[in-house]
Backbone as a ProteinNet text record, in pm:
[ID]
protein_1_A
[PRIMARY]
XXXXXXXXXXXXXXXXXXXXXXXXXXXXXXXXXXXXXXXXXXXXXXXXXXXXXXXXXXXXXXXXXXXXXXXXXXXXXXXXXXXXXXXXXXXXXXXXXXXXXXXXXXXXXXXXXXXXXXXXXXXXXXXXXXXXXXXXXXXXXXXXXXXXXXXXXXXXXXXXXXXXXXXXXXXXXXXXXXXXXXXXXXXXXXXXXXXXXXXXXXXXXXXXXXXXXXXXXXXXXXXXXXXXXXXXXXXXXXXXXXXXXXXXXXXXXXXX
[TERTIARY]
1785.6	1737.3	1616.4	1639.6	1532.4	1414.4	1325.5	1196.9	1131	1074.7	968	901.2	805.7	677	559.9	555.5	483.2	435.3	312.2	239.3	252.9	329.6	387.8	296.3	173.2	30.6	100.2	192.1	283.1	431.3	537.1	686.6	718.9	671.1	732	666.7	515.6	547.6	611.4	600	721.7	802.4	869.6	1000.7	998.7	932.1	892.5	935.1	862.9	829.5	971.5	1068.2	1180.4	1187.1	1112.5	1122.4	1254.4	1358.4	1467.9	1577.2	1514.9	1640.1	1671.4	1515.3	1438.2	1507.6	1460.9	1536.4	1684.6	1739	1867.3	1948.9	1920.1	1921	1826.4	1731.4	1636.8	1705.9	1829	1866.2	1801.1	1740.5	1651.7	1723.5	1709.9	1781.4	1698.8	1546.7	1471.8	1344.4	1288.9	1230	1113.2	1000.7	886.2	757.3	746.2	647	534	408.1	320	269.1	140.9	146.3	214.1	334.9	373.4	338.5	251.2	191.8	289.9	413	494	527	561.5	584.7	735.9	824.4	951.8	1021.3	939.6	1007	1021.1	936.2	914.1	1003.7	1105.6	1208.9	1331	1355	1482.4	1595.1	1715.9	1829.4	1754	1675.4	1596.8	1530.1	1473.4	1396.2	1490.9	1605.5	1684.3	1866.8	1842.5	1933.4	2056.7	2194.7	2329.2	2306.8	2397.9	2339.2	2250.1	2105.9	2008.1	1996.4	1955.7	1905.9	1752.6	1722.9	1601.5	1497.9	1408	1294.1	1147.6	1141.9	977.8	895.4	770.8	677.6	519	548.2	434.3	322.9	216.1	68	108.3	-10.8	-1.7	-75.8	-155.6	-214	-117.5	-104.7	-34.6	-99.5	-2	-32.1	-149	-90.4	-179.4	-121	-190.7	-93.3	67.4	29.5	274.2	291	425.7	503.1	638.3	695.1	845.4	932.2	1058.1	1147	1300.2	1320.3	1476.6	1490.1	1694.5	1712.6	1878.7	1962.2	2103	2200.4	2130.3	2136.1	2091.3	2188.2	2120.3	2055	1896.3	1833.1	1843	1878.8	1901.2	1797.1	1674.7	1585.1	1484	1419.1	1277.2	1161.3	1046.6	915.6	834.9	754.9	670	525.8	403.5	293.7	262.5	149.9	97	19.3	21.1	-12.1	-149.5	-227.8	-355.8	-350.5	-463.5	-476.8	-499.3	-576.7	-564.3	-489.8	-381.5	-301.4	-149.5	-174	-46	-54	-186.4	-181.3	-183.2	-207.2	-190.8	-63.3	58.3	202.9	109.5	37.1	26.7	69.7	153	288.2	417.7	483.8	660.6	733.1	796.8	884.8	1005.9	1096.4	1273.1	1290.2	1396.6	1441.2	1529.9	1627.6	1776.3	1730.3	1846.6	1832.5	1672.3	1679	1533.3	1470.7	1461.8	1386.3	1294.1	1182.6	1132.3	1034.5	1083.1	1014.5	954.4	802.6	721	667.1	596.1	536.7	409.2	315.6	186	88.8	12.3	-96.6	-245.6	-299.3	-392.4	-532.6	-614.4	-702.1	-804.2	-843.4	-929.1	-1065.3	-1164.3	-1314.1	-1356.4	-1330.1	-1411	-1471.1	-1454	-1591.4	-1626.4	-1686.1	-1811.1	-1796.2	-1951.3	-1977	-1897.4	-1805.1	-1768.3	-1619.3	-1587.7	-1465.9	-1411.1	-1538.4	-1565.8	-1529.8	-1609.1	-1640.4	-1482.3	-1395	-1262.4	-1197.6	-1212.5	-1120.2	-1149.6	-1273.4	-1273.8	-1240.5	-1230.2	-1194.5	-1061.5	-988.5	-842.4	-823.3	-855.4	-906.1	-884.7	-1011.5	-1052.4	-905.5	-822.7	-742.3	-588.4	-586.7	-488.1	-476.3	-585.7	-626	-546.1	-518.9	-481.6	-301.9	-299.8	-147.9	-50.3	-192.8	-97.6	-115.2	-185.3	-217.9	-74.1	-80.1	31.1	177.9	176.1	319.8	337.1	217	265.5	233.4	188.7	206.6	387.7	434.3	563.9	671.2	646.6	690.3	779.6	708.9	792.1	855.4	948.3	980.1	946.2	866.8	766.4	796.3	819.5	743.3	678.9	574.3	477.9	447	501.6	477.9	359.5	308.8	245	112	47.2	-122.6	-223.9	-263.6	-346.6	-527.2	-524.1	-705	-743.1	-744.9	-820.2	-806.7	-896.3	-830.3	-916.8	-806.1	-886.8	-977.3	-912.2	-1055.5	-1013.7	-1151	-1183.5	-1062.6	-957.2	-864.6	-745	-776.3	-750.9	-792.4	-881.5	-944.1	-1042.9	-985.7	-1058.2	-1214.4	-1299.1	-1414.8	-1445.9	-1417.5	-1500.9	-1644.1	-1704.6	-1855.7	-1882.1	-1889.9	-1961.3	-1882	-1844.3	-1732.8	-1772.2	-1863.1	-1860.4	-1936.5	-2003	-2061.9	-2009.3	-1886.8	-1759.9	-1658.1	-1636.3	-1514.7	-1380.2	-1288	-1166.6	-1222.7	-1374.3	-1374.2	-1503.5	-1534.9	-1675.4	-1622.7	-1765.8	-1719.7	-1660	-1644	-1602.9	-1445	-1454.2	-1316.3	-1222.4	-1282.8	-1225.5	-1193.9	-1313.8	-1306.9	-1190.9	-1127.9	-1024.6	-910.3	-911.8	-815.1	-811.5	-872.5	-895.6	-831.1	-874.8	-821.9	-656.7	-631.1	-542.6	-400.8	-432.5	-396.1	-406.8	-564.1	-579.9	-513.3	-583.3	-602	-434.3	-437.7	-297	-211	-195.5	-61.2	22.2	-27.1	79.6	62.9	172.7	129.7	179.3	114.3	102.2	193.6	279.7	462.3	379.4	355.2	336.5	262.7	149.2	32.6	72.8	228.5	293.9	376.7	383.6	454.8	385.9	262.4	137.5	-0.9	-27.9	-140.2	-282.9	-270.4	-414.8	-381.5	-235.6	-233.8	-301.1	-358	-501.7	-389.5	-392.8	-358.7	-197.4	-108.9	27.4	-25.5	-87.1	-95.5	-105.6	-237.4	-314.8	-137.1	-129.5	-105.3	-171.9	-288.1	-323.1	-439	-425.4	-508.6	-619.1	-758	-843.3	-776.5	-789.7	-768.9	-888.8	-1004.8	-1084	-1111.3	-1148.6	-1181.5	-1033.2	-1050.8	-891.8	-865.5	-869.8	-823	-704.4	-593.4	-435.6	-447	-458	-429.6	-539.3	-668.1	-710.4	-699.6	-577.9	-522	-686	-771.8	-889	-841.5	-760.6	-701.7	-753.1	-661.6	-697.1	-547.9	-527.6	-434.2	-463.3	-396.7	-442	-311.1	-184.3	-89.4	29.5	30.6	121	228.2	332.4	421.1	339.7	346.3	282	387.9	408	521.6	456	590.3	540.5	641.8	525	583	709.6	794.5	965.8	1013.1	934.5	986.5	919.4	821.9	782.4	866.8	932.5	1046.4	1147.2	1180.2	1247.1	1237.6	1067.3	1061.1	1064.6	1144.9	1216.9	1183.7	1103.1	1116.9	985.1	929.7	790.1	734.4	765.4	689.1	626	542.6	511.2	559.2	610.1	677.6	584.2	596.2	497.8	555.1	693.8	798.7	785.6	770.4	725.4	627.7	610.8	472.9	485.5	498.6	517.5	404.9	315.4	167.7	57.3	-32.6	-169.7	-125.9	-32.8	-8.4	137.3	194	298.6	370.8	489.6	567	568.6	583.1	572.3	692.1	770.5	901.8	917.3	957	935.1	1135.3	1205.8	1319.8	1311.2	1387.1	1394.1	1528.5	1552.2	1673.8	1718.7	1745.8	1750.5	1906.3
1725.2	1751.4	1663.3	1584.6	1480.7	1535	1591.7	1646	1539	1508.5	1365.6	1479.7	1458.1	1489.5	1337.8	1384.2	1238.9	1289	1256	1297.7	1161.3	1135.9	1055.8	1014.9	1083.7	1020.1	991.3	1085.2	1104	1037.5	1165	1101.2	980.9	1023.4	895.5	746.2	734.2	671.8	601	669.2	648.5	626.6	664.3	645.6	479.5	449.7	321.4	205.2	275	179.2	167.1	256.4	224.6	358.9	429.1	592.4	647	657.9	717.4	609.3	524	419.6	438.5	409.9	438	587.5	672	797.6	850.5	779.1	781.5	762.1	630.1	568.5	638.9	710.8	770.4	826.6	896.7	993.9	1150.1	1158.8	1283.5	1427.5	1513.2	1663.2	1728.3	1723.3	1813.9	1741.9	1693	1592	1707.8	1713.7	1760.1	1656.2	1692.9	1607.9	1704.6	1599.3	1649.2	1572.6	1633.5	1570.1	1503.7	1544.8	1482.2	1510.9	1561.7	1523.9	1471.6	1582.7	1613.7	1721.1	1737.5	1894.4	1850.9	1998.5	2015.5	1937.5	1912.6	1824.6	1717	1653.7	1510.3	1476.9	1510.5	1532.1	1458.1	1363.5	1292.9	1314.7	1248	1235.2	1149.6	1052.4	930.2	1024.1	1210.5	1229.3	1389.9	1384.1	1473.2	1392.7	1322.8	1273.6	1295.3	1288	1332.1	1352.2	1460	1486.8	1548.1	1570.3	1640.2	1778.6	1891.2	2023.5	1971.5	1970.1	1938	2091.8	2131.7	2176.2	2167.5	2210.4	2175.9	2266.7	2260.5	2350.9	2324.8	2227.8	2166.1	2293.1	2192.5	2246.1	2303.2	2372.6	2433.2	2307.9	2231.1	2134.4	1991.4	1931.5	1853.9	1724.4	1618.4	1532.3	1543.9	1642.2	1720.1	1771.9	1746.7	1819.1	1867.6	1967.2	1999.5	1992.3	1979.9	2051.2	1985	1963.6	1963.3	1991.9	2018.1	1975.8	1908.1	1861.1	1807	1838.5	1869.6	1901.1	1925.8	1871.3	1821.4	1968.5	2049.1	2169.9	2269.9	2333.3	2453.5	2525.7	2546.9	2680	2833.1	2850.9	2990.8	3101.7	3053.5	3088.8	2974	3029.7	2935.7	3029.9	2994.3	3058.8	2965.2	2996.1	2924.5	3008.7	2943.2	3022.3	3114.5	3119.1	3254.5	3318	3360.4	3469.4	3480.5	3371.8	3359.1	3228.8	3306.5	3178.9	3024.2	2985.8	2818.1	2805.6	2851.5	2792.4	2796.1	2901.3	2878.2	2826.3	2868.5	2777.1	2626	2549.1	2386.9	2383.5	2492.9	2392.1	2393.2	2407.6	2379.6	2429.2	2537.4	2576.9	2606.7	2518.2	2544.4	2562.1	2666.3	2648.6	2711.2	2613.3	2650.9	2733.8	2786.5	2893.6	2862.3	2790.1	2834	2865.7	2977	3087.1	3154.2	3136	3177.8	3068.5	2970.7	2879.2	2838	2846.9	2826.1	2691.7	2608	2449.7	2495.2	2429	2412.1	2302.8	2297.8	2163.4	2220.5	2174	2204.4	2156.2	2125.7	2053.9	2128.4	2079.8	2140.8	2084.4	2117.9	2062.3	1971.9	1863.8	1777.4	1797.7	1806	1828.5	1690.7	1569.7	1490.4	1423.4	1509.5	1430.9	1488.8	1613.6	1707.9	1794.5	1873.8	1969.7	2090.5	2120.8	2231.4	2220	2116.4	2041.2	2094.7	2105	2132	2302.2	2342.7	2470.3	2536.7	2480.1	2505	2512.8	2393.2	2389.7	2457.3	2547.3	2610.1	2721.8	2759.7	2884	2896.3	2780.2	2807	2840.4	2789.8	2769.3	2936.6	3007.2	3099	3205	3190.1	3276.3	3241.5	3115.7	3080.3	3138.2	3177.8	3163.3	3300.1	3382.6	3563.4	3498.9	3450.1	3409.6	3374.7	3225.5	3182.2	3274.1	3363	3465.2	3583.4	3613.9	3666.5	3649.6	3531.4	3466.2	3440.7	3423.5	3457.9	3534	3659.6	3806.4	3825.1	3754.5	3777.3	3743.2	3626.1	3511.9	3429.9	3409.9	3354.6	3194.2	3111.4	3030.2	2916.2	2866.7	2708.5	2601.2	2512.6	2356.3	2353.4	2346.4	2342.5	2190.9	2114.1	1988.5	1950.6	1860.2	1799.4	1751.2	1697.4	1630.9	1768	1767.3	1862.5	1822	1733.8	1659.8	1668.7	1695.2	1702.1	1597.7	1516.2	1455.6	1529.4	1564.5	1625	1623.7	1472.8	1407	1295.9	1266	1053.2	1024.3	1048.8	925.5	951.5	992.1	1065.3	970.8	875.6	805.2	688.5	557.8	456.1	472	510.2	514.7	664.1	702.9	858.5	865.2	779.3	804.1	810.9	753.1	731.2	837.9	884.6	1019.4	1167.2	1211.5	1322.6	1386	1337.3	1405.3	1422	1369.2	1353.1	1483	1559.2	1631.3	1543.8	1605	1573.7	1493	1525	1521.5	1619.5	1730	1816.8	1913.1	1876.6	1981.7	2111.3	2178.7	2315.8	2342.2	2194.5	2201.2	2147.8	2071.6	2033.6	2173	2264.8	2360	2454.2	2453.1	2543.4	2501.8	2324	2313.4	2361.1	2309.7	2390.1	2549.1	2615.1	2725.8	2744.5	2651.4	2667.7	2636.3	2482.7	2488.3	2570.9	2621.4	2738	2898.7	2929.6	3039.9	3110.7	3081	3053.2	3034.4	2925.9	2887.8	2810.6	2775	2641.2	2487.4	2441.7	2288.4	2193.3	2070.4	1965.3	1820.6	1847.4	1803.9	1658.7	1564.6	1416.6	1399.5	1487	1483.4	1547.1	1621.9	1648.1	1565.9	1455	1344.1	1224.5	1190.9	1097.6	1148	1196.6	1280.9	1183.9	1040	956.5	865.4	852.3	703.3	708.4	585	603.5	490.7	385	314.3	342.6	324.5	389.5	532.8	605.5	714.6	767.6	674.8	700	721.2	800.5	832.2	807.5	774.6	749.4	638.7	574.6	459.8	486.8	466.5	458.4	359.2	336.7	214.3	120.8	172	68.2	-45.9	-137.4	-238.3	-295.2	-303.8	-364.7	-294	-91.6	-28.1	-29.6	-72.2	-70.8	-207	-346.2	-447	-463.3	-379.8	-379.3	-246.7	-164.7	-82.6	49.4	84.7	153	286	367.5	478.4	604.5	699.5	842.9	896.2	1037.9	1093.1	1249	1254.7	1398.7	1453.2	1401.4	1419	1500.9	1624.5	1655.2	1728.7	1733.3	1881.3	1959.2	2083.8	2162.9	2280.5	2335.5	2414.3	2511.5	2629.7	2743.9	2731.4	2785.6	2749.2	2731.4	2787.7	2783.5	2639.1	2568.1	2434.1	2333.8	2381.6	2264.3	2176.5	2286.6	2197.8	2120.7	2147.8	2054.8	1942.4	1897.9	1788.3	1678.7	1549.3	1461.2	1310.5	1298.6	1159.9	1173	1077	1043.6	996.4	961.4	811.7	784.7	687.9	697	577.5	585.3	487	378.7	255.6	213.6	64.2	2.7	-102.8	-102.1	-1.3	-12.6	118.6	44.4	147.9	219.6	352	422	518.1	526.9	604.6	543.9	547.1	556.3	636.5	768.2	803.2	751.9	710	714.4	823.7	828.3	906.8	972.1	1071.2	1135.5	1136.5	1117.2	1124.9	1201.7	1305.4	1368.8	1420.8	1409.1	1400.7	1538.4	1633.3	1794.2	1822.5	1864.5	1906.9	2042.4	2038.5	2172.3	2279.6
2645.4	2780.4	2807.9	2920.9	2982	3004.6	3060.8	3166.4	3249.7	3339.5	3382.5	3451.6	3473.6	3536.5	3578.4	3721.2	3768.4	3874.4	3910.4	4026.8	4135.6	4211.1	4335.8	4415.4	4433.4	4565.2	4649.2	4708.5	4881.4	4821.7	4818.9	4796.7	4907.6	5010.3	5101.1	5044.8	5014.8	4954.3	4839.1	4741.1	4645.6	4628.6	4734.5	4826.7	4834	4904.2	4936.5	4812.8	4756	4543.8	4504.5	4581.7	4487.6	4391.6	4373.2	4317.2	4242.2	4378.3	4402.2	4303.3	4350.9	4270.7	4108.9	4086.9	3933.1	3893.8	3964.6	3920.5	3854.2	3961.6	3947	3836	3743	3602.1	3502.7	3574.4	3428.9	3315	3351.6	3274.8	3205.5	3360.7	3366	3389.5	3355.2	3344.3	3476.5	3450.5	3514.1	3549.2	3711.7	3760	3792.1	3803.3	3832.9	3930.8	4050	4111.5	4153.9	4132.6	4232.1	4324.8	4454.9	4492.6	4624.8	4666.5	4711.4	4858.4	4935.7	5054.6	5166.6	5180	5278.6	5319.2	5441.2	5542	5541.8	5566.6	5547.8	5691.2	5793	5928.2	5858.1	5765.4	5737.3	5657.5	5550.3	5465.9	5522.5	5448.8	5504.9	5400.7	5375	5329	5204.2	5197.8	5082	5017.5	5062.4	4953	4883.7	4937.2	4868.1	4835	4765.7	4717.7	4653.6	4653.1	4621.9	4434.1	4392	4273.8	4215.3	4289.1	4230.1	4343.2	4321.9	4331.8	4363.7	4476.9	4527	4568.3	4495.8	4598.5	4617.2	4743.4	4823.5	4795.2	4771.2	4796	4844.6	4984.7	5058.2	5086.8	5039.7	5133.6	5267	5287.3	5414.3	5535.5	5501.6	5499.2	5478.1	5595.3	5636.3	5533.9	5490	5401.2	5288.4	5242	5104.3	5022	4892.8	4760.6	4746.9	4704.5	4738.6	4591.3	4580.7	4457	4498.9	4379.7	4419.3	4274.1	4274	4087.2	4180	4092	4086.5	3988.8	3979.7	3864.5	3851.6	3753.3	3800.5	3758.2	3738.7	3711.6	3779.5	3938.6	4021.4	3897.8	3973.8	3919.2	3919.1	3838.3	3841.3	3939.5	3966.7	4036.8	4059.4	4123.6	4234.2	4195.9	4170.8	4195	4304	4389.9	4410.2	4472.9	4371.7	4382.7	4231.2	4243.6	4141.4	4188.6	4307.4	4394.7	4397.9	4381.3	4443	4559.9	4670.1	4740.6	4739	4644.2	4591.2	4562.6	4506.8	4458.1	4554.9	4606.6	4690.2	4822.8	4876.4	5005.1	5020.4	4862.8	4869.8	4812.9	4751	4711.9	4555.6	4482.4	4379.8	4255.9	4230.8	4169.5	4158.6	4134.8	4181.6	4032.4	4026.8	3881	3935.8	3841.1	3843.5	3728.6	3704.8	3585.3	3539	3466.2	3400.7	3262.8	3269.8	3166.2	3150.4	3012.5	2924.5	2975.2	3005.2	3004.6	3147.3	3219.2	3329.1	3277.5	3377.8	3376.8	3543.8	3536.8	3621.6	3651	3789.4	3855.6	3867.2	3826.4	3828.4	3900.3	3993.6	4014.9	4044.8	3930.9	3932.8	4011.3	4089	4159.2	4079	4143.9	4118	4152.3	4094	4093.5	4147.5	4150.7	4107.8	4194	4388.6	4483.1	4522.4	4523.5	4522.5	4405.8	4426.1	4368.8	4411	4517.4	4566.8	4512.3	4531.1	4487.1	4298.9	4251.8	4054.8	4037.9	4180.1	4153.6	4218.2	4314.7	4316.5	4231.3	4165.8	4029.9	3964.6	3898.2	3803.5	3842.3	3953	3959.3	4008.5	4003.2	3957.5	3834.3	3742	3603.9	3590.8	3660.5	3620.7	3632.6	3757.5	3799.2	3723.3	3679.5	3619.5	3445.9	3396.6	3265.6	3191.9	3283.3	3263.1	3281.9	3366.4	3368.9	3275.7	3225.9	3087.4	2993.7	2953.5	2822.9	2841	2952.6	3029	2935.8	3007.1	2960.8	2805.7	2771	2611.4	2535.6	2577.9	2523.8	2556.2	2668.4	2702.3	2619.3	2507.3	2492.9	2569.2	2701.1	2813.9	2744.5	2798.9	2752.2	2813	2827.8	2924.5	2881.9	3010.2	3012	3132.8	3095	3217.2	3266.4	3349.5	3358.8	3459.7	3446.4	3586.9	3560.3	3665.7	3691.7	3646.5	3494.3	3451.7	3538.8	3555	3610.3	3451.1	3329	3262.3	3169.4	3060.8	3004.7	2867.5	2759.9	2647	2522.1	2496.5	2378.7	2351.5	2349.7	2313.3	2378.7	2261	2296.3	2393.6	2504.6	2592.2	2712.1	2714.2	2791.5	2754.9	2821.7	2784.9	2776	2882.9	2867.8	2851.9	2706.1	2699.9	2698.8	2610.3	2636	2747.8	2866	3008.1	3095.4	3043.2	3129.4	3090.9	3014.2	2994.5	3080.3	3184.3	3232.5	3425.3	3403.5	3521.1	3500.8	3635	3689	3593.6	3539	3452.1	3286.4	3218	3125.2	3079	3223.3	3111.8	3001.1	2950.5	2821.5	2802.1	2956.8	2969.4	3004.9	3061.4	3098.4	2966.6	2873.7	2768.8	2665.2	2661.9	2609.5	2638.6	2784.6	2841.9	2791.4	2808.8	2686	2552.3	2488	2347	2331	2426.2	2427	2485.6	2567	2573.5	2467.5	2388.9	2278.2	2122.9	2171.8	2028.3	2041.6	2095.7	2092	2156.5	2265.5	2325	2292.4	2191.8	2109.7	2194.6	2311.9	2387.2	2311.1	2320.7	2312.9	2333.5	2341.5	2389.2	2333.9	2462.3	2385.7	2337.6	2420.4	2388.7	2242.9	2245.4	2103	2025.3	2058.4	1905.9	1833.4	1913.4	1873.4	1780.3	1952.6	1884.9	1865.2	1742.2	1772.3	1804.9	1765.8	1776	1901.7	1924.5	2047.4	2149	2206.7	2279	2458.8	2374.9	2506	2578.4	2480.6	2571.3	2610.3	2603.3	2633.4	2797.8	2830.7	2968.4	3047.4	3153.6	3240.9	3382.4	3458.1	3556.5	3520	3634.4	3640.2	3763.9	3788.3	3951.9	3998.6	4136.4	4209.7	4198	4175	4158.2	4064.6	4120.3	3998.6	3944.7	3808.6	3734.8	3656.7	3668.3	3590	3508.1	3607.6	3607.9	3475.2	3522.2	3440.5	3357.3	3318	3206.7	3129.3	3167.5	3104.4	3077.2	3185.5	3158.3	3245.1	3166.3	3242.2	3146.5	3196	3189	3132.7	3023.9	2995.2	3056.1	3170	3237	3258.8	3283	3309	3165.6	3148.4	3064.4	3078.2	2965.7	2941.8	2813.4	2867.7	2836.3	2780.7	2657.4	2603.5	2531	2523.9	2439.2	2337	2208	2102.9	2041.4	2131.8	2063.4	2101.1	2187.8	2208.1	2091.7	1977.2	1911.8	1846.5	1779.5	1680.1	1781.9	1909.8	1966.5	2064.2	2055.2	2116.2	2028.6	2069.8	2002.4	2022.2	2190.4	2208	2338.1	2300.5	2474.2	2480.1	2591.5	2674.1	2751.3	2834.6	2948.2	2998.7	3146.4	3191.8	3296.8	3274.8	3294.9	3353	3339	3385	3550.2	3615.5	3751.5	3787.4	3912.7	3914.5	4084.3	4103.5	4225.4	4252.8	4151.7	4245.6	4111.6	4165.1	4031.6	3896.3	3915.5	3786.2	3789.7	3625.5	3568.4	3503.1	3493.7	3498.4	3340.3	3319	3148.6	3112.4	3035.7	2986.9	2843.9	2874.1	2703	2710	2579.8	2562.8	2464.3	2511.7	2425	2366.1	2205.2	2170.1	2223.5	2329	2413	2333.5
[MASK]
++++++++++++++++++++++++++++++++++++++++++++++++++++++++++++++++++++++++++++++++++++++++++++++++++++++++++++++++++++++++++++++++++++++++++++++++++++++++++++++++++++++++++++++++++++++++++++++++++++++++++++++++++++++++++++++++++++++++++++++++++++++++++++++++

């Protein structure tokens, strides 16, 4: 079983990049976007394509955040939301179900141009945190895909020293990871593969400067699993041959 998770910075544009084409050949099972900064008028025939099980879960807020999955396999069910207001009034949780298994689109808010902006995010953080503990008192069965904002250590990001004191690398938020990998028992499909790789790793690039072609990016973007998936992740990548938003696409391959 395929998974991709890729945060799009507006499907239409993506659309644009050639996205759909790329898709098509991935040999993907189960597509996860965020991001994608479209209202359900705006939806054409180019962003629900023959073959895939398409759904939406736009902001309320016109060209903002959103949610989406594809997946060549009707879902047995739809969630969308975790029943707090941040999170559902931007589209920022969508998960499909077949069987035991619920794969999600995640996007989690970005801190990183104000101070009010930090203090949002953490208190998604805060409301999200009972959820995941939740689900695995349940032993629910997860892949949690999508744009985490966080990136978790050193090698996680080209410039860690000069970043720690930046929205998507403080120490508290690194710590939530930690917990979320410790204590929690979720983990972290790609770094169970490569636990030290630093440069294939990054997932998003800034636009500024020559992040992209001097390869000075960020690993914020993951699949995120509960423990019955360790033993069966097999293969992951990041795709990086063309390029359709600032982040690249995660490719993790599961013996499902």
């Amino acid at each position: 079983m395929r998974v991709i998770s890729v945060n799009v910075n507006g499907l239409r544009s993506a659309t644009s990049k050639g996205f759909f084409e790329w898709l098509a050949q991935s040999g993907a099972d189960v597509v996860c976007l965020q991001e994608i900064r479209i209202q359900p008028h705006q939806l054409s025939f180019d962003h629900q394509p023959d073959g895939w099980h398409s759904t939406f879960f736009p902001a309320e807020k016109a060209g903002y955040a959103g949610t989406a999955i594809y997946s060549k396999k009707k879902p047995d069910a739809i969630e969308q939301g975790l029943g707090f207001e941040l999170c559902d009034s931007e589209g920022r949780w969508l998960a499909a179900r077949f069987g035991e298994l619920t794969v999600a689109s995640l996007y989690l808010p970005s801190g990183s141009s104000s101070e009010a902006a930090q203090a949002k995010k953490d208190d998604f953080l805060r409301q999200f945190t009972p959820l995941l503990q939740q689900w695995r008192n349940e032993h629910k069965s997860l892949i949690i895909c999508g744009d985490w904002n966080i990136a978790h250590k050193n090698s996680d990001l080209k410039n860690w020293s000069g970043n720690q004191k930046n929205s998507g690398f403080l120490p508290h938020e690194r710590a939530w990871l930690d917990q979320l990998y410790g204590d929690m028992g979720f983990v972290d499909a790609y770094r169970q593969l490569y636990p030290h790789e630093e440069a294939n790793a990054y997932t998003w690039w800034s636009n500024r400067g020559q992040a992209w072609a001097n390869n000075v990016g960020w690993r914020i973007d993951y699949q995120v699993v509960s423990p019955d998936w360790l033993d069966k992740i097999m293969h992951a990548e990041v795709y990086k041959a063309q390029r359709f938003s600032d982040h690249a696409p995660l490719i993790i391959d599961y013996n499902a």
